[in-house]
C-alpha positions in Angstrom: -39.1 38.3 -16.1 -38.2 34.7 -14.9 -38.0 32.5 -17.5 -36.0 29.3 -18.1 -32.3 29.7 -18.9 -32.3 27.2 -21.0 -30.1 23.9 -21.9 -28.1 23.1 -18.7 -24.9 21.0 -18.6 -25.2 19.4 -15.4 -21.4 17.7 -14.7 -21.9 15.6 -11.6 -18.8 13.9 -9.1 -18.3 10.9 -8.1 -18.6 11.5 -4.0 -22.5 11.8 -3.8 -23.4 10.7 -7.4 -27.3 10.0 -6.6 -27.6 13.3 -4.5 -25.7 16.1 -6.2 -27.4 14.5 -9.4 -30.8 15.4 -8.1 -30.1 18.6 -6.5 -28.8 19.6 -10.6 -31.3 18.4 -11.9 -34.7 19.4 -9.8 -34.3 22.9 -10.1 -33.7 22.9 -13.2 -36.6 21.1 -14.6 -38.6 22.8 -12.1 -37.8 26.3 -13.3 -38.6 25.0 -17.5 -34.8 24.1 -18.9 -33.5 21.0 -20.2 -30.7 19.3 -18.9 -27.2 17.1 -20.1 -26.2 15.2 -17.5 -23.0 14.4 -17.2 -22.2 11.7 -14.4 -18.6 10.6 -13.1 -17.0 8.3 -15.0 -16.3 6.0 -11.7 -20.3 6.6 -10.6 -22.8 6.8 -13.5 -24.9 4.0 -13.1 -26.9 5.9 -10.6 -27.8 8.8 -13.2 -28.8 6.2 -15.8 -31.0 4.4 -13.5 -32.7 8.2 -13.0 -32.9 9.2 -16.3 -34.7 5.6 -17.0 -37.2 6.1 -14.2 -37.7 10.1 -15.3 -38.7 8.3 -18.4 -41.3 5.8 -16.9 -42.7 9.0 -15.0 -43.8 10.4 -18.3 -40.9 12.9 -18.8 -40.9 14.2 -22.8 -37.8 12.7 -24.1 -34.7 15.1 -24.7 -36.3 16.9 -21.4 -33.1 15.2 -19.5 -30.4 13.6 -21.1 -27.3 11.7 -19.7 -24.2 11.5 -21.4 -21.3 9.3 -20.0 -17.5 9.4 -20.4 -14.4 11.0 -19.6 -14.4 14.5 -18.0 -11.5 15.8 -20.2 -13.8 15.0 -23.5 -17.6 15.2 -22.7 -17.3 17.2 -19.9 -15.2 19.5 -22.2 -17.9 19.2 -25.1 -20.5 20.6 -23.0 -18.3 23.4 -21.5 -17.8 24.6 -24.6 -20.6 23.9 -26.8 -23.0 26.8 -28.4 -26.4 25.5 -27.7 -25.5 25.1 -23.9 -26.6 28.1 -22.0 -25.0 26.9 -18.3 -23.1 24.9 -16.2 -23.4 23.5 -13.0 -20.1 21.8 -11.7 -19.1 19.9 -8.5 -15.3 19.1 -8.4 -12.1 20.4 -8.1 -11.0 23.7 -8.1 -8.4 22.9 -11.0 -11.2 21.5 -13.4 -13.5 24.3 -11.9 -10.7 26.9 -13.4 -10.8 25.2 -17.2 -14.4 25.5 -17.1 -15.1 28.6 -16.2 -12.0 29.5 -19.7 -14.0 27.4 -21.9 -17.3 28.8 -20.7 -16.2 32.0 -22.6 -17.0 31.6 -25.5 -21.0 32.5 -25.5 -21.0 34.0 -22.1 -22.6 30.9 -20.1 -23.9 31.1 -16.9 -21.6 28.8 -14.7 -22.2 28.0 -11.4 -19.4 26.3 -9.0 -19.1 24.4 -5.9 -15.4 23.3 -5.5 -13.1 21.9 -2.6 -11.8 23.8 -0.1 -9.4 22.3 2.7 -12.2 23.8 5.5 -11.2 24.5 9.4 -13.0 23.8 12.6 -12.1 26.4 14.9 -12.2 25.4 18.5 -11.9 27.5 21.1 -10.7 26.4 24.4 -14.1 27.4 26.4 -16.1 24.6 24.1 -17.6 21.6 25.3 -14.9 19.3 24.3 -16.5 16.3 23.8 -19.2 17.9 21.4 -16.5 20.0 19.3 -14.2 16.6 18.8 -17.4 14.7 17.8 -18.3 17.2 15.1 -14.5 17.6 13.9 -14.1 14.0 13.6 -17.7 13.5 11.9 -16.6 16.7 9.6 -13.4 15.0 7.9 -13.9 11.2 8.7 -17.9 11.2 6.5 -17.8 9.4 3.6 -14.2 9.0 4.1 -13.4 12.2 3.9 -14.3 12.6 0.5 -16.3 15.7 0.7 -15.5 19.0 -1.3 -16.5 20.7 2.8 -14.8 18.5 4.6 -13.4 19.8 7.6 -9.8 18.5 7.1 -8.4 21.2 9.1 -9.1 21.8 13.1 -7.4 25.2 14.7 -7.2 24.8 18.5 -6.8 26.7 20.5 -3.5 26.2 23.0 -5.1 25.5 26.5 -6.9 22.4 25.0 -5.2 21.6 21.8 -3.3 18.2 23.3 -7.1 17.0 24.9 -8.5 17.9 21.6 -5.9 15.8 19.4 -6.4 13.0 22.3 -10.2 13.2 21.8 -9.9 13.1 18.1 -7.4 10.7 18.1 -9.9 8.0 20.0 -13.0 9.0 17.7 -10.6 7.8 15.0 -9.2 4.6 16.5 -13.2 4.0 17.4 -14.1 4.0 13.3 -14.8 0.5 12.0 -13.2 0.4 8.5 -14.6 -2.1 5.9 -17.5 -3.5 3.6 -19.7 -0.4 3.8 -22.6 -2.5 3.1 -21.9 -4.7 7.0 -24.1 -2.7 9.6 -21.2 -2.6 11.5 -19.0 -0.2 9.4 -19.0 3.2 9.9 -15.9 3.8 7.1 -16.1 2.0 3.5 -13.3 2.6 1.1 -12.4 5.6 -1.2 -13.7 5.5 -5.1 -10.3 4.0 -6.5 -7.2 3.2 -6.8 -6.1 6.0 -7.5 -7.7 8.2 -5.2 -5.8 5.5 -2.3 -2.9 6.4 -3.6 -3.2 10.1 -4.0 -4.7 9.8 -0.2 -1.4 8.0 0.9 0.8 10.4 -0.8 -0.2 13.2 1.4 -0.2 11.2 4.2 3.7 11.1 3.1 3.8 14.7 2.3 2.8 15.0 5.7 5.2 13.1 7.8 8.1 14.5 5.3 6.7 17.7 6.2 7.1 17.4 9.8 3.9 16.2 11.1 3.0 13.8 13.7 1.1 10.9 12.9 -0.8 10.3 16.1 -3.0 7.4 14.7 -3.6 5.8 11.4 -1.2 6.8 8.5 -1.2 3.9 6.3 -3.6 1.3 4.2 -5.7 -1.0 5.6 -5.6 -4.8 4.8 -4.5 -5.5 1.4 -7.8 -5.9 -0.4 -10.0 -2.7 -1.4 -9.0 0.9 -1.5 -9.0 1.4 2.4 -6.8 3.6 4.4 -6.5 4.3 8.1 -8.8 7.1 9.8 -5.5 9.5 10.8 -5.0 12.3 13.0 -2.1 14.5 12.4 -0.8 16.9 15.3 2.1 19.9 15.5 1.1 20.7 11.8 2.4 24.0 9.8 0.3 25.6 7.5 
C-alpha cells in the first residue's frame, strides 16, 4: 500500500535555503505527511516567509511547521524525537553520521544527501575549452559552496598544463563582489566562519605542497570574499 509515512523532519542548509526547502517539503505534502522544518540557523528567513505564504494558500495549520535554531539542539530534538517518523538531511557528512545514531531509537526512515569532494575526469581527447568551462562552473557556482561541487579535476597528462592554464583564466575572468551588481558572477561565502575555514585549506594546501596558480587569499577587507583559486601538482 502507499500511504503517507507520516511526520517528517525536514533539516534544511544554508547553501540553497529557498530550494532544498521546497524540494523537502513538496513531496512530502504531496504524498499526505506533515512536516518540521528545520532551516539553517544563518538562512531561515526564506522558510518563514514559505511557511507564511503556505498559510495564505489555505494550508490546515500544523500541516507544515518551521522551527528555528541551532542544529546541535533542534536539529537534535527532531532526530531523536518519538512522534517523528523521518528525516531528510542536507549537510555534512559528520552531522549526517550523528543523525543517522540518534535516528535509532524508533527505527526512522532517514534519508541523506551529504558532501563529497567530487572529480571531473578529463581525458586528453576532450574538447578542451568545453571540459575547462564545466570544471570551472562545477567548483566556482555559488562559490563553491555546493555539497557536488566538483572541487577535484583528474587530467589526464598530455593536456593537464593547458587544462590548469584554461582553468586558471576562467578563474582570473570571475568578477568577485555584491552578488546583487549584474556584473558579479561570485558573491561571498555565508560567514565568517566559513572564510576562514575556506582560507585554512587554502593553507593546508600550500603547506601540503601545492601550487597556487591563481587566487589563494581574501579579497578586499570588507565581506566574507575570497579569491576564485586553482591549485596544480596536487597529491591526493
Amino acid at each position: 500500500m502507499r500511504e503517507p509515512v507520516g511526520v517528517v523532519a525536514a533539516i534544511v542548509p544554508w547553501n540553497f535555503p529557498l530550494m532544498i526547502g521546497m524540494w523537502k517539503i513538496a513531496p512530502a505534502l504531496a504524498c499526505g505527511c506533515t512536516l518540521v522544518v528545520k532551516p539553517a540557523e544563518l538562512t531561515p528567513l526564506s522558510m518563514l516567509r514559505v511557511a507564511e505564504l503556505f498559510l495564505e494558500a489555505g494550508l490546515p495549520p500544523g500541516a507544515l511547521n518551521v522551527v528555528c535554531g541551532k542544529g546541535s539542539v533542534v536539529g537534535e530534538a527532531l532526530v531523536r524525537h518519538s512522534g517523528v517518523d523521518k528525516v531528510t538531511f542536507t549537510g555534512s557528512p559528520r552531522v549526517g553520521r550523528g543523525i543517522l545514531q540518534g535516528a535509532a531509537g524508533n527505527f526512522k526512515k532517514v534519508t541523506l544527501e551529504l558532501g563529497g569532494k567530487s572529480a571531473n575526469v578529463i581525458f586528453a581527447d576532450a574538447n578542451l575549452d568545453r571540459a575547462a568551462r564545466s570544471a570551472a562552473s562545477g567548483i566556482f557556482f555559488n562559490a563553491g559552496q555546493v555539497c557536488s561541487a566538483g572541487s577535484r579535476v583528474l587530467v589526464q597528462r598530455p593536456v593537464y598544463d593547458e587544462v590548469v592554464q584554461r582553468l586558471a583564466e576562467r578563474a582570473r575572468a570571475i568578477r568577485v563582489g555584491d552578488p546583487t551588481a549584474p556584473q558579479t558572477t561570485m558573491g561571498p561565502v555565508i560567514s565568517s566562519g566559513q572564510m576562514k575555514t575556506v582560507l585554512d585549506y587554502i593553507e593546508v594546501g600550500k603547506a601540503e605542497g601545492a601550487s597556487a596558480v591563481t587566487g589563494g587569499a581574501r579579497f578586499g577587507d570588507i565581506g566574507y570574499f575570497v579569491e576564485p583559486t586553482v591549485f596544480a601538482n596536487v597529491e591526493h
